[in-house]
C-alpha positions as CSV (number, residue, x, y, z in Angstrom):
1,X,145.7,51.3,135.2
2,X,142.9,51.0,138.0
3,X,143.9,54.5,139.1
4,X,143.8,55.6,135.6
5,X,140.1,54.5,135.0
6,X,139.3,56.3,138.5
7,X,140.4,59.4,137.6
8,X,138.8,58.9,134.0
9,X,135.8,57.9,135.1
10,X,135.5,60.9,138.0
11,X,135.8,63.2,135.1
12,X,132.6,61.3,133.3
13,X,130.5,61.8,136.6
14,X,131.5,65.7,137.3
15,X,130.6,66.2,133.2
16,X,127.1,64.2,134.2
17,X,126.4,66.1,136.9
18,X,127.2,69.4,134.6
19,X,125.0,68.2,131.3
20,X,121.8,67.1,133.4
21,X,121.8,70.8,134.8
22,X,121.9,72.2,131.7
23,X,118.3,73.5,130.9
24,X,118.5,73.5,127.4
25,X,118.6,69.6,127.6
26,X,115.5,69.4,129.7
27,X,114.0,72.0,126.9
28,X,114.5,69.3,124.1
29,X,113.5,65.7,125.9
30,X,110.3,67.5,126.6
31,X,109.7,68.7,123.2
32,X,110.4,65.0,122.2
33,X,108.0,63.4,125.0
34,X,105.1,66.3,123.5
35,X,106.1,65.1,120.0
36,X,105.7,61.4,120.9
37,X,102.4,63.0,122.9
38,X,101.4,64.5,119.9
39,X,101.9,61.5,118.2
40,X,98.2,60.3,119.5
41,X,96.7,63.1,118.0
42,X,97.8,62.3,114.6
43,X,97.3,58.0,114.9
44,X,94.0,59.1,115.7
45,X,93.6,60.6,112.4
46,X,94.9,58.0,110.2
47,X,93.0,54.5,109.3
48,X,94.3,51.9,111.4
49,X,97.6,53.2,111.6
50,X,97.8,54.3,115.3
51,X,100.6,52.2,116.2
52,X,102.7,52.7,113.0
53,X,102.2,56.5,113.4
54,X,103.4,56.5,116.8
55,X,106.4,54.7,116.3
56,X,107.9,56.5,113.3
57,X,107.4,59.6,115.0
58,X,108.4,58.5,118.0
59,X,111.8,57.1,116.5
60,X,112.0,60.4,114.2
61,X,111.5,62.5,117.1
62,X,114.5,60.2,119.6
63,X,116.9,60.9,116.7
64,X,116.5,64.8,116.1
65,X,116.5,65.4,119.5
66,X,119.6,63.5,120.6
67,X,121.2,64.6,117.3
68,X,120.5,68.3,119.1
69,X,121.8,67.5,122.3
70,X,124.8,65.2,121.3
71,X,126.2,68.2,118.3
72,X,125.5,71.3,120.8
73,X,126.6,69.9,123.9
74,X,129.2,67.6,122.6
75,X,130.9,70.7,121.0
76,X,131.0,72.5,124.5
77,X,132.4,70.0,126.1
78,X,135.8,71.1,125.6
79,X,134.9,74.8,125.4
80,X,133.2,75.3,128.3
81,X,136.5,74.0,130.4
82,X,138.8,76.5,128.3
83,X,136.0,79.7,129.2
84,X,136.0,78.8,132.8
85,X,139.5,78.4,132.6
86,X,139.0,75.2,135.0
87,X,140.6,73.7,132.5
88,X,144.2,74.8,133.7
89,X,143.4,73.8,137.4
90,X,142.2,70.2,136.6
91,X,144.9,69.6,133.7
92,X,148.3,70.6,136.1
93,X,146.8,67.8,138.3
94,X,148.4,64.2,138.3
95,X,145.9,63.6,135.2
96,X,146.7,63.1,131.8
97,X,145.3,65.0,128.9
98,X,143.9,61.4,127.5
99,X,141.9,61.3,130.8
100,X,140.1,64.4,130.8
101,X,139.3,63.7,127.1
102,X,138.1,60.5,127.6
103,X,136.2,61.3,131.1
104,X,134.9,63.7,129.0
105,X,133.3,61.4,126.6
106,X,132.5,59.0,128.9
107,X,130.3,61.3,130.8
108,X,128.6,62.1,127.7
109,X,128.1,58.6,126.7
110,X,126.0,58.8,130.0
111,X,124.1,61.6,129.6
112,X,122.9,59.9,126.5
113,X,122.3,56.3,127.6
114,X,119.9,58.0,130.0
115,X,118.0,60.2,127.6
116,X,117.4,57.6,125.0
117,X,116.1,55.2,128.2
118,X,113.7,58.0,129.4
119,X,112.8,58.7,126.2
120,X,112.3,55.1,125.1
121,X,110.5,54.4,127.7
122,X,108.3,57.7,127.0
123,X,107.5,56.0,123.6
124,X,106.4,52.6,125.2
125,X,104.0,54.2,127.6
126,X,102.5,56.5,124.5
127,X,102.2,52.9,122.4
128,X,100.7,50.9,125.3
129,X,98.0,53.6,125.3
130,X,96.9,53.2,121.6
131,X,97.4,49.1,122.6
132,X,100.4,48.8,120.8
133,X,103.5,46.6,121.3
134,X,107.1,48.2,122.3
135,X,108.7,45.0,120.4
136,X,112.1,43.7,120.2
137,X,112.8,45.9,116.7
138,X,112.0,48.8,118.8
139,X,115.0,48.1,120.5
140,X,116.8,47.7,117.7
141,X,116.3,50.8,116.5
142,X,116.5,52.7,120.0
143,X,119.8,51.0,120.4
144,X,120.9,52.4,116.5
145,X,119.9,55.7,117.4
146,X,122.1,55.6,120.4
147,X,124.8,54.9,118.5
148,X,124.7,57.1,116.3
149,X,124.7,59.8,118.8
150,X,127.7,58.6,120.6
151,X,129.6,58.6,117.1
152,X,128.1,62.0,116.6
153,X,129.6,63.0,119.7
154,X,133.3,61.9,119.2
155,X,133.1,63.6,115.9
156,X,131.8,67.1,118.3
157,X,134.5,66.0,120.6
158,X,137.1,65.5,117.6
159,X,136.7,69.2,116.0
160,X,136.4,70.6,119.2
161,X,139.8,69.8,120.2
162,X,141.0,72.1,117.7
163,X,138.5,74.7,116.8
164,X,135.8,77.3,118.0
165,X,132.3,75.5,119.1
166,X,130.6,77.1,116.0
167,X,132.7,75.6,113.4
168,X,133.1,72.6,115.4
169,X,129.2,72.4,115.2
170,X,129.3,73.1,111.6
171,X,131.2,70.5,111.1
172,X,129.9,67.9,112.6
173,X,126.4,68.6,111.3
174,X,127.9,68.5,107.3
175,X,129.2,65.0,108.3
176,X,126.3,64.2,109.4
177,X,124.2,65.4,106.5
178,X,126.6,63.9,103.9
179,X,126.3,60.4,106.1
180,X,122.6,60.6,106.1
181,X,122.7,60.5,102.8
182,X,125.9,58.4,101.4
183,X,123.7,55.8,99.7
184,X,122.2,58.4,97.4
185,X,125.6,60.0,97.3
186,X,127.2,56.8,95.9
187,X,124.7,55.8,93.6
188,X,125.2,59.3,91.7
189,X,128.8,58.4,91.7
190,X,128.4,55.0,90.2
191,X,125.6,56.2,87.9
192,X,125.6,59.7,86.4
193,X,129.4,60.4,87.3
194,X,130.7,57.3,86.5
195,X,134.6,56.8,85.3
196,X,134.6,61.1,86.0
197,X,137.2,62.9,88.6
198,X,133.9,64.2,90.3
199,X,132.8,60.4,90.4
200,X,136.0,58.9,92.3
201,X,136.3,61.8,94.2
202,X,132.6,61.2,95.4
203,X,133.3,57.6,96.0
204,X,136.5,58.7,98.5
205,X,134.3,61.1,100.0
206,X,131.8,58.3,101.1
207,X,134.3,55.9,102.0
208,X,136.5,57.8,104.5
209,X,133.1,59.5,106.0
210,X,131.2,58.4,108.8
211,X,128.1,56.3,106.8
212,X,125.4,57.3,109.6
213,X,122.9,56.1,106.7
214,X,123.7,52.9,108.2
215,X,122.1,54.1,111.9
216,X,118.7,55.1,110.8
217,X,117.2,52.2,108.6
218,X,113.5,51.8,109.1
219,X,111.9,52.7,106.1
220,X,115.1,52.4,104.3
221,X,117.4,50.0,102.5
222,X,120.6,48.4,102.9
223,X,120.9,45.7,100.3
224,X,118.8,48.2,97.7
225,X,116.1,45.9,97.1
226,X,114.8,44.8,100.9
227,X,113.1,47.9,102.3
228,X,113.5,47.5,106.5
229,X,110.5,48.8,108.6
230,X,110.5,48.2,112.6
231,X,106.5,47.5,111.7
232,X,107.1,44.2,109.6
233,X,110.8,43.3,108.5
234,X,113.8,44.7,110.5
235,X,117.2,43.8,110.8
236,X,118.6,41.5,113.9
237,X,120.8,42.0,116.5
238,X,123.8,40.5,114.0
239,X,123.0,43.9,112.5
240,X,123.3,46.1,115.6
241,X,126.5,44.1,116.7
242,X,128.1,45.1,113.5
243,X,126.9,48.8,113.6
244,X,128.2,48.8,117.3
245,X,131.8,47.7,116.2
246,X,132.1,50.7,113.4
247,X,131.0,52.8,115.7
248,X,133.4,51.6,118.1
249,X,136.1,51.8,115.6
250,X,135.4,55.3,114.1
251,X,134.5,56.8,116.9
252,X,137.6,55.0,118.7
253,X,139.9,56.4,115.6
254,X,137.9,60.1,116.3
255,X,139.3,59.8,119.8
256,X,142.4,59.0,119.3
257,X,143.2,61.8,116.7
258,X,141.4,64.2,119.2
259,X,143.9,63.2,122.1
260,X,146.8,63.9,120.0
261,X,145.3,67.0,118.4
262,X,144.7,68.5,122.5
263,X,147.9,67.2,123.6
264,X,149.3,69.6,121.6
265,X,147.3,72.6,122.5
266,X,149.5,75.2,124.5
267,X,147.2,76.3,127.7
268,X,149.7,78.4,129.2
């Protein structure tokens, strides 16, 4: 087991190393630290709303981003190993095909603890400039958005394992889109399609799909009455707990079906 975890966890450093040289990653934190930059600009220009401003687009900005980085780089992770063909020098190797896969998105889980830190702490130095507060629902939220991206990434990871980076990044991204939006998608399934095929089909849809409505709350609603803002009323960390275990279990399940699903693939 110890030897296991070594070998699983030198596969999470080397795919690190490889992410934070990747240009295009640099490209997008620093459009996100000149959107939070930017951010000033525009508190400036609303009434008393400096701090508000910030924040939203602060958060807004953290979550694109990371979204961008977590679907395009998550998708390559596999990829990249099969073009290089180092793939069938690492894999012949007293290594299992569980290890590389989970090295693999251990290393990215990583890469993007790091960038929502830097970037977290981008946002805090913007809002201590306006005089504003990086409070404890800040972190709530930061620490959402950082979920989501690593269950974004074992979905990447998941499609990868089986298909071409483009449809692997099509994929993921109509997950996402149809997760973003699964409260609206199963209130039109209990309202205007009610008791229709198109209704329960909807309602299966939302159920088996990754709810990544549940992620990105401020401004939103989870009860449908109580509308959640990181500026007044937010959830606690009972909430992120929760959030943390479906991720966990999901992404966990994603995994899994990946590492069977690459286990299978002939590299000969």
């Amino acid at each position: 087991m110890i030897e296991s975890l070594q070998r699983i966890w030198a596969i999470a450093l080397n795919t690190f190393r490889e992410t934070t040289r990747n240009r295009v990653l640099y490209v997008l934190v620093l459009f996100a630290v000149a959107l939070m930059a930017f951010s000033l600009v525009l508190g400036q220009l609303s009434l008393h709303e400096n701090t508000r401003v910030i924040k939203d687009l602060g958060l807004a900005g953290m979550s694109a981003v990371g979204l961008v980085i977590a679907l395009f780089v998550g998708v390559n992770l596999l990829s990249k190993e099969l073009d290089r063909k180092t793939v069938f020098f690492v894999i012949p190797k007293p290594l299992d095909r569980h290890e590389f896969l989970l090295g693999k998105f251990v290393g990215m889980a990583v890469t993007l603890v790091v960038l929502v830190a830097v970037m977290s702490l981008t946002l805090a130095g913007v809002l201590a400039i306006e005089g504003g507060s990086h409070n404890i629902a800040m972190i709530r939220a930061e620490a959402l958005v950082l979920l989501e991206l690593m269950l974004v990434t074992a979905l990447a990871l998941l499609f990868s394992s089986f298909s071409s980076p483009y449809l692997s990044a099509m994929f993921t991204a109509s997950l996402w889109v149809i997760g973003r939006n699964s409260v609206e998608l199963r209130t039109l399934a209990s309202g205007k399609l009610a008791g229709t095929p198109a209704g329960a089909v909807l309602e299966t849809i939302t159920a088996l799909l990754p709810d990544f409505h549940a992620f990105y709350i401020s401004g939103a609603s989870i009860d449908g009455d109580t509308t959640l803002s990181v500026h007044e009323s937010f959830v606690g960390w009972g909430y992120v707990a929760e959030i943390a275990l479906y991720a966990f279990l999901y992404g966990g399940m994603c995994i899994a079906v990946a590492i069977v699903l690459f286990r299978r693939r002939d590299f000969t």
